[in-house]
C-alpha positions as CSV (number, residue, x, y, z in Angstrom):
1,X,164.5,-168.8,123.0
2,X,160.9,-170.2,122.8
3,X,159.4,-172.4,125.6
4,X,156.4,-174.7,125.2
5,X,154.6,-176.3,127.8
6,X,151.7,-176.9,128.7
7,X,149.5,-176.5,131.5
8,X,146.4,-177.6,133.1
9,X,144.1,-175.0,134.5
10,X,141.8,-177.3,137.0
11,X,139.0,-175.1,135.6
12,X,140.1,-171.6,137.2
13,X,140.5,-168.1,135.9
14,X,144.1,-167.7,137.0
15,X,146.9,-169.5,136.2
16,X,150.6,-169.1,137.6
17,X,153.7,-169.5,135.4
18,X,157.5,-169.8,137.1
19,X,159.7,-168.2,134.4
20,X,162.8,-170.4,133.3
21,X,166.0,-168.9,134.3
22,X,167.2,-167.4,130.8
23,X,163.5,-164.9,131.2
24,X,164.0,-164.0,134.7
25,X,166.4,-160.9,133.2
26,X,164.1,-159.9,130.6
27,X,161.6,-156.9,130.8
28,X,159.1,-158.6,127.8
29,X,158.1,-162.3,127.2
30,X,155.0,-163.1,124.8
31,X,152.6,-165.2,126.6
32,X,149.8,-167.0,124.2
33,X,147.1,-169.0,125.4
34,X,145.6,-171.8,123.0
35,X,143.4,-174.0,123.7
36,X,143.8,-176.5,120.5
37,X,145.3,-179.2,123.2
38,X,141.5,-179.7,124.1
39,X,140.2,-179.7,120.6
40,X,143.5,-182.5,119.6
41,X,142.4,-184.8,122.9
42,X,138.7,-184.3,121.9
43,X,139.7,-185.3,118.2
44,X,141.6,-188.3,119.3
45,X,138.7,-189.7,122.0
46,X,136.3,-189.5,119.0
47,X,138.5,-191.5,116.4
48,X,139.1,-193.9,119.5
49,X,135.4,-194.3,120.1
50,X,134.9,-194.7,115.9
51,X,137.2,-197.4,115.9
52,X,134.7,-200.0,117.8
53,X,131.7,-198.3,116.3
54,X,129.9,-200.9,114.5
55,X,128.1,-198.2,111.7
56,X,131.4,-196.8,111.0
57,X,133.1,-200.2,111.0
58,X,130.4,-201.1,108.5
59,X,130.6,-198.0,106.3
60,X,135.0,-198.4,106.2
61,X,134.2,-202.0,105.0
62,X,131.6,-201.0,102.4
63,X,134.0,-198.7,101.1
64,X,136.2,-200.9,100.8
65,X,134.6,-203.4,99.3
66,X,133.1,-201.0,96.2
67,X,137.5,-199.7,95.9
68,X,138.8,-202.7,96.0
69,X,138.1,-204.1,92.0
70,X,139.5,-200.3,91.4
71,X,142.8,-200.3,93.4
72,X,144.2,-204.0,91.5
73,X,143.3,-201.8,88.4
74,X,146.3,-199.8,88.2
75,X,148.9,-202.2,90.2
């Protein structure tokens, strides 16, 4: 059985876990820390803040302006 969850650390060293009943018997449970949940919110904040940026906005509709001859090309 695997169990996922995750869990917010406030910024401290130690962190507390309540095994779910079916561990409680067990000698040996795999714990693994990964911090990707920060990189994934940090990814998703920036493509929120690119969608209202006005250089990006500019560069998505340049781009496709200069594919959009080429795209009616091959329909």
């Amino acid at each position: 059985m695997i169990v996922k969850k995750i869990y917010k650390t406030n910024n401290k060293s130690q962190l507390t876990i309540n095994l779910p009943e079916n561990f409680r018997s067990k000698k040996h449970v795999l714990v693994v820390l990964d911090n990707s949940v920060d990189s994934k919110d940090d990814k998703l904040e920036l493509m929120k803040m690119a969608s209202i940026d006005p250089l990006f906005l500019a560069d998505m509709s340049d781009i496709s302006k200069d594919f959009k001859d080429v795209d009616s090309e091959f329909l």
